[in-house]
Structure formats: C-alpha cells, structure tokens
MARSE-949797 format. One record per residue: residue number from 1; x, y, z of N, C-alpha, C in turn. Coordinates in steps of 0.1 Angstrom, whole numbers, plus 5000, padded with zeros to 4 digits. Atoms other than C-alpha are relative to their C-alpha. Layout:
> NUM	X	Y	Z	X	Y	Z	X	Y	Z
...
% end
This chain:
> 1	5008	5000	5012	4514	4644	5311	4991	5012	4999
> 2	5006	4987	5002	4490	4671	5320	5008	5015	4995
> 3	4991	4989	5000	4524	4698	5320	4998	4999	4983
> 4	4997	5009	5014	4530	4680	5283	4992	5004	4991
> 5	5011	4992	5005	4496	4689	5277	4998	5009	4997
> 6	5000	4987	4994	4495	4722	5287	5009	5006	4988
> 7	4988	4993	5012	4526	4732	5265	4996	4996	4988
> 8	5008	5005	5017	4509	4713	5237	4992	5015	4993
> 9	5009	4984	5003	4478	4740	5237	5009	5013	5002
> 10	4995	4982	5003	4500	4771	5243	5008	5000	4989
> 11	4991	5000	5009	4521	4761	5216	5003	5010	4988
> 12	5002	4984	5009	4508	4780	5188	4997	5008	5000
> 13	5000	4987	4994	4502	4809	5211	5011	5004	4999
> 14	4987	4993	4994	4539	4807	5219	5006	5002	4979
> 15	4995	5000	5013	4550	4798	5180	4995	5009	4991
> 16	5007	4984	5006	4531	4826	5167	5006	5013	5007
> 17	4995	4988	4992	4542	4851	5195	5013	5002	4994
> 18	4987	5006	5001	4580	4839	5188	5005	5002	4989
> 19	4994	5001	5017	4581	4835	5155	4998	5012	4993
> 20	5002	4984	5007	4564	4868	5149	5016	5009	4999
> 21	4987	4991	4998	4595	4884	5168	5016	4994	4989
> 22	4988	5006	5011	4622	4861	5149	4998	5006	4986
> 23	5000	4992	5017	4605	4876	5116	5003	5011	4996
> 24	4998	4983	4996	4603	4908	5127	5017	5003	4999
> 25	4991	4998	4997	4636	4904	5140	5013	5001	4984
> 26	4995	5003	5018	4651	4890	5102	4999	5009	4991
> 27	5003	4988	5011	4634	4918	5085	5009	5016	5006
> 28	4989	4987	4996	4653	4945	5106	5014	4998	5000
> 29	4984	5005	4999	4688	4931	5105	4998	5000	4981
> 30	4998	4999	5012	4680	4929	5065	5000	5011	4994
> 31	4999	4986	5002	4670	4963	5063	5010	5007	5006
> 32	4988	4991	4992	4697	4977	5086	5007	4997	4989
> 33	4991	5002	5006	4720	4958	5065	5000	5005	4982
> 34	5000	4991	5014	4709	4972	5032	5001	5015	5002
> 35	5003	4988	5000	4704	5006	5046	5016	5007	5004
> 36	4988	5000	4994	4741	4998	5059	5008	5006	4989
> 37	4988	4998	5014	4756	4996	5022	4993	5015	4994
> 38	5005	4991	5012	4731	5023	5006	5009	5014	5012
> 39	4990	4994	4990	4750	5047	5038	5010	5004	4992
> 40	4985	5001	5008	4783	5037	5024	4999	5006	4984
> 41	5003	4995	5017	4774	5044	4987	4996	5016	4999
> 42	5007	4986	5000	4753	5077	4992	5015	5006	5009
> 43	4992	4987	4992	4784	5092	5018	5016	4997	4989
> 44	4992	5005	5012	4811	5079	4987	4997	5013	4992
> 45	5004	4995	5010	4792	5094	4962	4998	5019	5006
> 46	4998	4987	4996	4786	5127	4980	5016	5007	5005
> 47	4987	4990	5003	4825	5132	4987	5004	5001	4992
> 48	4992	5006	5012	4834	5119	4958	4999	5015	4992
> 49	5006	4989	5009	4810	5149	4940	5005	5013	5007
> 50	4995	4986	4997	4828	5175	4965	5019	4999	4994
> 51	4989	5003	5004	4859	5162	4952	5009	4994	5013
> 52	4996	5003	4981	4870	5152	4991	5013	4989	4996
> 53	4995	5012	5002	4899	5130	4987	5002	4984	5001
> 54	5005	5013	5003	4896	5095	4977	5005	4991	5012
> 55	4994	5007	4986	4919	5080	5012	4990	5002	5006
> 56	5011	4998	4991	4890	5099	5035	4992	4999	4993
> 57	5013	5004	5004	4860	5092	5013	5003	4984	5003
> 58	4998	5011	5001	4873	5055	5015	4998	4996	5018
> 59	4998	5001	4983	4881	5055	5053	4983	5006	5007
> 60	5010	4996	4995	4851	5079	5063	4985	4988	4994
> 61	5013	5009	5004	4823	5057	5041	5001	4985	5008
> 62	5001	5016	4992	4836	5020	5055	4999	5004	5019
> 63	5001	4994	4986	4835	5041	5092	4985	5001	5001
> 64	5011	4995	4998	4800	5053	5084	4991	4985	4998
> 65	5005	5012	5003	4787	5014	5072	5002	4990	5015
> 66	4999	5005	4991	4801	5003	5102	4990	5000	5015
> 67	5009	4995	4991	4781	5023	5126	4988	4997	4999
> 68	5018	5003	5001	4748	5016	5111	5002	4987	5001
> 69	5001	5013	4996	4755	4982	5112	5001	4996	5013
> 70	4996	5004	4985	4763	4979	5146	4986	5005	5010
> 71	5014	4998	4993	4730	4996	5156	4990	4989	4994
> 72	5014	5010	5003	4710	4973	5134	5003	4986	5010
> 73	4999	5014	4995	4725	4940	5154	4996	5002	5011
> 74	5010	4999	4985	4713	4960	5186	4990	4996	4997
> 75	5012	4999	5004	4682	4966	5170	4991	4985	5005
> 76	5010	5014	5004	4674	4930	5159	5002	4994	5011
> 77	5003	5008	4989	4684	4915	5193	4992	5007	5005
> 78	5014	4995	4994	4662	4939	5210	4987	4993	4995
> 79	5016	5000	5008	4632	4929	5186	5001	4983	5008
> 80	5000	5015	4994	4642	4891	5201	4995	5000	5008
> 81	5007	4999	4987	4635	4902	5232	5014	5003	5010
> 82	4990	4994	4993	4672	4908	5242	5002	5008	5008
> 83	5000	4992	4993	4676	4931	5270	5011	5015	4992
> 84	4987	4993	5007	4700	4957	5249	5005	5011	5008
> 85	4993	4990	4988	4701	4985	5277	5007	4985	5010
> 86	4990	5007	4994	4716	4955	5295	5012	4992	4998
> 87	4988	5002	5009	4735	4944	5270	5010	5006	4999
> 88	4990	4993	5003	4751	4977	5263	5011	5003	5012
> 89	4986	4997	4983	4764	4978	5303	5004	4989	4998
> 90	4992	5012	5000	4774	4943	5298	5010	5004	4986
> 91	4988	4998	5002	4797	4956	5270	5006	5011	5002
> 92	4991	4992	4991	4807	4985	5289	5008	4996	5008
> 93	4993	5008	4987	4818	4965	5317	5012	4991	4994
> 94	4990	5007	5008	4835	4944	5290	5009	5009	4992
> 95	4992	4994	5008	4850	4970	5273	5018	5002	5006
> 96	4984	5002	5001	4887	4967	5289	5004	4990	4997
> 97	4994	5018	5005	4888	4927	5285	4999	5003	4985
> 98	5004	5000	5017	4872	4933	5248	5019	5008	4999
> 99	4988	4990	5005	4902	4963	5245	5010	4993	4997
> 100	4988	5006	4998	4928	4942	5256	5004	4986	4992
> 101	5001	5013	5009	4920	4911	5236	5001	5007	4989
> 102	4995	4996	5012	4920	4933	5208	5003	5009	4998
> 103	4989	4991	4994	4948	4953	5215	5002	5004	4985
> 104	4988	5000	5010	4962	4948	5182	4988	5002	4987
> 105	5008	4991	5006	4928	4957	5161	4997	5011	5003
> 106	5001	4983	4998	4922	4989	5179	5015	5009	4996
> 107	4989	4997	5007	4958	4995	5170	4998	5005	4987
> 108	5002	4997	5016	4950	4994	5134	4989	5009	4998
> 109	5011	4992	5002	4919	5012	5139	5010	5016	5001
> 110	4994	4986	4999	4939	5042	5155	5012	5001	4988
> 111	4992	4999	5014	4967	5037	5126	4994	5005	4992
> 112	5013	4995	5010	4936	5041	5103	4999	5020	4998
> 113	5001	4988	4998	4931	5073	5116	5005	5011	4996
> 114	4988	4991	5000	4961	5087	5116	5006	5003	4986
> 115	5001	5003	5013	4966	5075	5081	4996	5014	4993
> 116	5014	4987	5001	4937	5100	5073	4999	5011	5003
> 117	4994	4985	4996	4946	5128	5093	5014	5005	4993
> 118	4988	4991	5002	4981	5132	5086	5006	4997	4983
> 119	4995	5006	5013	4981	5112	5049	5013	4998	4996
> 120	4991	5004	5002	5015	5097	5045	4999	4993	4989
> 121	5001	5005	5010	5003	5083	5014	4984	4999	4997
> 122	5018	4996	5003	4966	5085	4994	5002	4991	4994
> 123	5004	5013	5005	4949	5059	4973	5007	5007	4985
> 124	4994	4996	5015	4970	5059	4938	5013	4999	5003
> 125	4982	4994	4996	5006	5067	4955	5007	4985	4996
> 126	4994	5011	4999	5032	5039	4951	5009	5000	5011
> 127	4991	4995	4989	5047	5034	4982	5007	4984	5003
> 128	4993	5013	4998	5068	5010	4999	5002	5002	5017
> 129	4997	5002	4986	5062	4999	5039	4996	4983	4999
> 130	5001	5018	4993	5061	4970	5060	5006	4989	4992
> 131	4995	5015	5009	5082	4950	5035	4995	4999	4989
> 132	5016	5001	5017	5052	4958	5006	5004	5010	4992
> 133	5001	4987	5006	5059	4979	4980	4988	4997	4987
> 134	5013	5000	5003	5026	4986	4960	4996	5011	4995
> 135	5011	4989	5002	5002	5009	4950	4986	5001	5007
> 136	5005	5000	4995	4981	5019	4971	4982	5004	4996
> 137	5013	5003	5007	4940	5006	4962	4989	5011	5010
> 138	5009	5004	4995	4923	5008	4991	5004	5003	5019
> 139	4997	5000	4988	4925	5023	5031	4991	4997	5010
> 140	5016	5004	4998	4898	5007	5051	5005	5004	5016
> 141	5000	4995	4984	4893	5013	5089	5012	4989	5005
> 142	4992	5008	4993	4917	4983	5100	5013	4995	4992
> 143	4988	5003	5005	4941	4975	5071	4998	5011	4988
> 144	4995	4998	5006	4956	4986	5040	5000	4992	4986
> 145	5000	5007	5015	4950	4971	5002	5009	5003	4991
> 146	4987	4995	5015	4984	4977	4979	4997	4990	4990
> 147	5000	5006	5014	4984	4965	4945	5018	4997	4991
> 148	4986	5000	5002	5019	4952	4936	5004	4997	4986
> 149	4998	4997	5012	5037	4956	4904	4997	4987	4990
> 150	4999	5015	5010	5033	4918	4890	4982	4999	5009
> 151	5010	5005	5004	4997	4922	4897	4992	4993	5016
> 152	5006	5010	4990	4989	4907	4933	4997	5015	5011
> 153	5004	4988	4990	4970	4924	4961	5003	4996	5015
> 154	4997	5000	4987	4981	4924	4995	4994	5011	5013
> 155	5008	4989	4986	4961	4939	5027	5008	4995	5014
> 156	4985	4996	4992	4989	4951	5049	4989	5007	5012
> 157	5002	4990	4987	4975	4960	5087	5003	5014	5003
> 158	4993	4992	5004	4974	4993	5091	5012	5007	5013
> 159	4992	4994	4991	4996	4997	5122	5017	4997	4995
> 160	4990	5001	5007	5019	4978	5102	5009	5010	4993
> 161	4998	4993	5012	5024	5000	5077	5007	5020	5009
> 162	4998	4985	4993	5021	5035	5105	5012	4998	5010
> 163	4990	5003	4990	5048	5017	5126	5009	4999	4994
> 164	4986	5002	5007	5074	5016	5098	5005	5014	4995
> 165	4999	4989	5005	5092	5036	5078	4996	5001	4989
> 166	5006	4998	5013	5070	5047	5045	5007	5009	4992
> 167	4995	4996	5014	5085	5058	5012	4990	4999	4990
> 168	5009	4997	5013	5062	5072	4989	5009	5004	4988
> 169	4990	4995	5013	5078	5073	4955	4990	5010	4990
> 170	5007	4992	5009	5045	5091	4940	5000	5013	5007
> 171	5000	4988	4992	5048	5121	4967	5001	5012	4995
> 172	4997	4991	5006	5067	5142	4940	4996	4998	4986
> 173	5001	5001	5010	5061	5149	4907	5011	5000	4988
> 174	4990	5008	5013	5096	5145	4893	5008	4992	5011
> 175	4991	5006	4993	5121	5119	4902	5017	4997	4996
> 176	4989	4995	5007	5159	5116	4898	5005	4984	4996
> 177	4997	5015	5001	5171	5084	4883	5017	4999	5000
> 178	4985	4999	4995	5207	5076	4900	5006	4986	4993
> 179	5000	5008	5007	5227	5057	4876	5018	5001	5002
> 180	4984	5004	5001	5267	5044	4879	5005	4994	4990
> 181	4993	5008	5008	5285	5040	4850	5018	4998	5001
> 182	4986	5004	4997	5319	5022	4850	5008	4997	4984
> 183	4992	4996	5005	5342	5029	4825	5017	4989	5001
> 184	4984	5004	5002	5380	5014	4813	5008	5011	5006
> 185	4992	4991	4996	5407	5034	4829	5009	5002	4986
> 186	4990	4998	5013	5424	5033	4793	4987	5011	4992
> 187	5006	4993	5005	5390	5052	4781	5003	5015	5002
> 188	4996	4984	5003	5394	5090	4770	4987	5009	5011
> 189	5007	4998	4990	5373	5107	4803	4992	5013	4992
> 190	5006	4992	5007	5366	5138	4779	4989	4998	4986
> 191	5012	5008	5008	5347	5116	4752	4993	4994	5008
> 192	5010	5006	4989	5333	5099	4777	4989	5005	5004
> 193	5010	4988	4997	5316	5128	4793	4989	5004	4991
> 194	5008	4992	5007	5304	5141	4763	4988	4988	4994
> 195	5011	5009	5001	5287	5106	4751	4990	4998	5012
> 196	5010	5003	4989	5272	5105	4785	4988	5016	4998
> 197	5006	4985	4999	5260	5142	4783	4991	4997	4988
> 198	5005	4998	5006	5249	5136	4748	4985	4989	4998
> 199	5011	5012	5002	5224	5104	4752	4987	5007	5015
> 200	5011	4997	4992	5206	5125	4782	4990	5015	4992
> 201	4999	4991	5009	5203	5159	4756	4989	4995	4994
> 202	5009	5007	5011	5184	5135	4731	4989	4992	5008
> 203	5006	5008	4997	5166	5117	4755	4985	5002	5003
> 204	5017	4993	5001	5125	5119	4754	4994	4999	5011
> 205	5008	4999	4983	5122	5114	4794	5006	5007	5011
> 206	4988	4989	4992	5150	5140	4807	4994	5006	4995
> 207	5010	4988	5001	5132	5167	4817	5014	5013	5000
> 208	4992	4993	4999	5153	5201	4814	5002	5011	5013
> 209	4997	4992	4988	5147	5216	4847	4994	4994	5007
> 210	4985	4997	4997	5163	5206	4869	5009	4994	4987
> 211	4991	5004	5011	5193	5200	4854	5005	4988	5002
> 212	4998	5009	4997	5206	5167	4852	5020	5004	5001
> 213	4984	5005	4997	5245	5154	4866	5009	4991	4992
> 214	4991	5009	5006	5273	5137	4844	5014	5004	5012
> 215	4989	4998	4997	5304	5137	4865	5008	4989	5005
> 216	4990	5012	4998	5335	5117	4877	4999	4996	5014
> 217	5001	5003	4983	5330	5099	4913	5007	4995	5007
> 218	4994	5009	4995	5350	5080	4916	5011	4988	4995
> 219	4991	5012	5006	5384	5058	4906	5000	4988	5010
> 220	5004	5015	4993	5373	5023	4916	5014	4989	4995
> 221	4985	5009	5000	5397	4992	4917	5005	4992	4985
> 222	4999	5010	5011	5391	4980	4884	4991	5009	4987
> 223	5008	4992	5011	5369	5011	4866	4999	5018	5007
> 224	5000	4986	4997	5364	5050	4865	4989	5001	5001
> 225	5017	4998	5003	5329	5058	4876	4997	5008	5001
> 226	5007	4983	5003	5308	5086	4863	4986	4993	5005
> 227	5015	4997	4988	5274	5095	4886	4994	5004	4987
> 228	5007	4991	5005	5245	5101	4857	4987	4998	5009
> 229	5012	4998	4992	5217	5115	4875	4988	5013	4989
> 230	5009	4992	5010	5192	5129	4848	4984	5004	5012
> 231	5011	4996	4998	5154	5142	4861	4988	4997	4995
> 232	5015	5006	5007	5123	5127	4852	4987	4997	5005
> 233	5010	4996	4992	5087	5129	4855	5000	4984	5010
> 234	5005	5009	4995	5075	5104	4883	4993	4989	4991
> 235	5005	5013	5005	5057	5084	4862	5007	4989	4989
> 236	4989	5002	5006	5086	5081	4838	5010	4988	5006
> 237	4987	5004	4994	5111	5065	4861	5003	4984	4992
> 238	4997	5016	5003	5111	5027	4852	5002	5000	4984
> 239	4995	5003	5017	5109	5033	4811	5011	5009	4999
> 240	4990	4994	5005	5134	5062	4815	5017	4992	5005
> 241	4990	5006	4991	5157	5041	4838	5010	4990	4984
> 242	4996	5003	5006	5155	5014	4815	5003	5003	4987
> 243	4997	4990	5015	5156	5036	4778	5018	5003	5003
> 244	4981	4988	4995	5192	5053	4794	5010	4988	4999
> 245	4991	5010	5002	5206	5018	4803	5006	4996	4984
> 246	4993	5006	5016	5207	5004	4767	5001	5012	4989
> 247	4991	4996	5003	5215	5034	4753	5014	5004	5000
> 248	4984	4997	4994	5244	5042	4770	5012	4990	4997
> 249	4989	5012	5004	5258	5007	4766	5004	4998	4987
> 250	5000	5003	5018	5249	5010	4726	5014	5013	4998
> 251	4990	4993	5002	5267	5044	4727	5016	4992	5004
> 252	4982	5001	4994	5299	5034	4751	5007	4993	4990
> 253	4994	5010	5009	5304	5002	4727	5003	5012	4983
> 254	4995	4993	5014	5302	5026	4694	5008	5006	5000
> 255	4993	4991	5001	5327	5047	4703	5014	4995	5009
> 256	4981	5011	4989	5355	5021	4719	4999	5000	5013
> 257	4993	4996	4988	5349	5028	4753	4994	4988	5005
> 258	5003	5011	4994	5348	4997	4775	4997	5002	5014
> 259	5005	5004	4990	5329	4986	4802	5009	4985	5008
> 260	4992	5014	4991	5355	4963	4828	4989	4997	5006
> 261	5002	5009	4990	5342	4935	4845	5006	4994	5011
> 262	4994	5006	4987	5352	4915	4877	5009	4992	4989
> 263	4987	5014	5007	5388	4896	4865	5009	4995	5010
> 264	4995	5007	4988	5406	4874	4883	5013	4991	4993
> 265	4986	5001	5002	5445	4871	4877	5009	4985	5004
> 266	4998	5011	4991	5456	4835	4887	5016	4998	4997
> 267	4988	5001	5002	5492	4830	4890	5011	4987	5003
> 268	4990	5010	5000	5514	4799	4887	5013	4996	5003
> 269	4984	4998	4996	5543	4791	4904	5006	4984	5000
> 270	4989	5011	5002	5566	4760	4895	5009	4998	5014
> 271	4991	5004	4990	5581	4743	4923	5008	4991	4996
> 272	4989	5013	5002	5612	4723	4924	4992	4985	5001
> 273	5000	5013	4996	5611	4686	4918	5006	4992	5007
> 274	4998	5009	4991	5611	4663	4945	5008	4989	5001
> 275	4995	5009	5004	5637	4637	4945	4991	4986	5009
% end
C-alpha cells in the first residue's frame, strides 16, 4: 500500500515529465513529416525550373523525402527517450539480416538507380516490359507506375522491369508500320503495286523521308504477298496503321483485286455397295 502510494504522489510528476516528451515527441515527427513533403516539392520544383528531366526529378525528389523522413523517426524516438546512438548500432548490426530479408526491395532500389543513370525509358515513353506495356507515369525509388492504353495503372517493380527485356516504342521519333498484304494469284501484280503505291502517296501520315516499301515477298500457298512498310511519325502509328488498313481493302475491292481467304476442298468418294 505505501509502494501504491508512493506512485500515486509521483504520478503527476511522472505524467507531466512523460507526456511533455510524447508531445514534444508528436510535434517533431509532424514537423519532420511536413518538412519531409515541402523537401519533395521545393527539390521538384527546382529541377523542374532547370528543366532536369522529369525520370530524375521524380526518382531524386521521392529519394530526397525519404531521407528526411527517416531522420525525423530518429528524431522523435530520441525525444521519447530512445537511446538512438544505440539504436543506430542495433541497426548496423542488423543491417545483413535487414539486407537479406529484403533482398528483393534493395533489388528494386538498385534497379531504381540504374533506371536513372542509364534511362532505358523516361516518364512519357510508351514501353513494353515485364509483360506491361504502358506509358510510363511515374519512376519512384522501388517500383515503376505505367499507364496502359484502356486506361489502368499498374506499378511494375522496378527490378522487374531492369531484369527483362524493354522496348520503348517512343525512343524514336518515326516509326515504320509493317503491313502484309495478300493478294489473288489471278490478280494483275503491276496494278496491284501501283494501287498499293498510290494509297501511301495520298496518305496524311506517310511521311516522305524515309522512303516507304511496296514490294513482292512472297508466293504463299493460297496468296501473293506484298510487304507495305510506309514511315510515320511515332505518334502516328496506331491512326496511320489503322487509316492504310481500310483503305487498301476499299481500294483492292474497287479495282477487282481479291483478297483469298483460308478454303478448304473436301472431296467425296463413292464406294461400292455392299451386298
């Protein structure tokens, strides 16, 4: 009873002492943490204004938010009463188990990196790894944010992405659109040509230099196929792809030439009857 006692009277010595530091402690972890985002914002906005490219202003600012944050959680344990110089040897000491447990986020971190140094793709590109193809939003220190053509966002790891093979389709600024048309073997191959030739001539997304391809590639089992390979800007590709399709088809049909399809010959044979 007297112990009981005892802790009674110190109480609001200790709940004042205690609670100062818990306040204390709340107000530095809220400040770190605002001082964490205005970081991020202010080192954005200054690469942004040197023109710095939008991949490494992305990667360097969520790097630089990180850091300050990670001192404010010292911080505010310290202000607890935390030991933090013995903290920080306790995660020195820990730092191969930590490593190894998260083998597979420092992975991504160093992907990150490399990302950034060697740019295999910037924020805007349309690329296509890990199985994703996308547009790329967004490169953060651990993954990857693509934006995919129907609209959905996917955040692709980024070792994922540094471990495959990447295809940027925005890398160049023209692209070639490779197109097989199949033809009747009874069609005239000198009209032919020339309707193919003439629907790329007229067309408002064939660029003139380079030059585009009409030629013969190939006698197939059931059609003649001509390779057109016209030139067009990057951003072109999908309306010029599809514009060329349905003219071509409008042409080939206006001018008699037929397009075979798969046919299938079935053949009947009469056998004797059975007595």
């Amino acid at each position: 009873m007297e112990h009981i006692q005892a802790l009674l009277e110190q109480a609001p010595e200790l709940m004042m002492a205690y609670g100062l530091k818990v306040v204390f402690a709340i107000i530095i972890f809220l400040v770190g943490k605002y001082i964490s985002n205005v970081v991020k914002k202010v080192t954005t906005k200054v690469m942004t204004n040197r023109k710095i490219d939008q991949t490494v202003t992305s990667f360097v600012a969520n790097l630089a938010w990180a850091v300050v944050f990670v001192f404010t959680i010292i911080a505010t344990l310290g202000q607890i009463g935390v030991q933090t110089a013995s903290l920080v040897a306790v995660i020195g000491a820990a730092g191969l188990a930590v490593g190894l447990a998260l083998q597979g986020s420092l992975s991504n971190f160093a992907a990150g990196v490399l990302m950034v140094l060697f740019r295999p793709c910037r924020v805007g590109d349309f690329i296509e790894a890990a199985g994703i193809a996308g547009v790329v939003d967004e490169i953060t220190i651990f993954s990857t944010k693509l934006r995919t053509g129907d609209n959905k966002v996917i955040i692709a790891p980024n070792s994922a992405i540094m471990n495959g093979t990447i295809t940027n389709y925005s890398a160049m600024d023209k692209r070639r659109v490779d197109l097989v048309i199949g033809v009747s073997y009874d069609a005239d191959i000198a009209l032919t040509k020339k309707v193919l030739t003439d629907i790329l001539d007229n067309n408002q997304f064939v660029l003139k230099d380079p030059s585009y391809t009409v030629a013969l590639a190939e006698l197939g089992a059931s059609s003649i196929d001509f390779v057109v390979r016209p030139w067009v800007k990057g951003g072109d590709y999908w309306a010029a792809k599809f514009e060329l399709l349905e003219q071509i088809k409008n042409a080939l049909d206006a001018n008699n030439i037929g397009i075979p399809y798969p046919q299938m010959d079935i053949h009947v044979k009469e056998l004797p009857a059975t007595k």
